[in-house]
C-alpha positions, 0 to 999 in steps of 0.5 A: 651459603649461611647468608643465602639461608637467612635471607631466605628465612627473612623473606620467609617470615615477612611473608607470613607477617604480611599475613599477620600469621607469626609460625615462630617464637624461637631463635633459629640456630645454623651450625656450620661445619666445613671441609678440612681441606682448603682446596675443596672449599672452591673460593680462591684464597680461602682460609679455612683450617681445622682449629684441632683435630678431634681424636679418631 
């Protein structure tokens, strides 16, 4: 999903370019959270796991 979005997001910013407009002059953060669960991630063999677990 994160490299669809940056694919994205580069096609964007040659579009503008193309037309010699630049909208941005910052970085772009994507931060990432996922399932706890591996088996909703739906990749076979994926290995996502929680690094800790936060206090409730």
């Amino acid at each position: 999903m994160v490299s669809q979005i940056a694919d994205f997001y580069r096609t964007l910013l040659a579009e503008y370019a193309a037309r010699g407009e630049y909208p941005v002059n910052g970085q772009v953060e994507i931060r990432v959270t996922g399932p706890e669960d591996p088996s909703v991630c739906g990749v076979p063999g994926s290995l996502i796991r929680c690094a800790h677990r936060l206090p409730a």
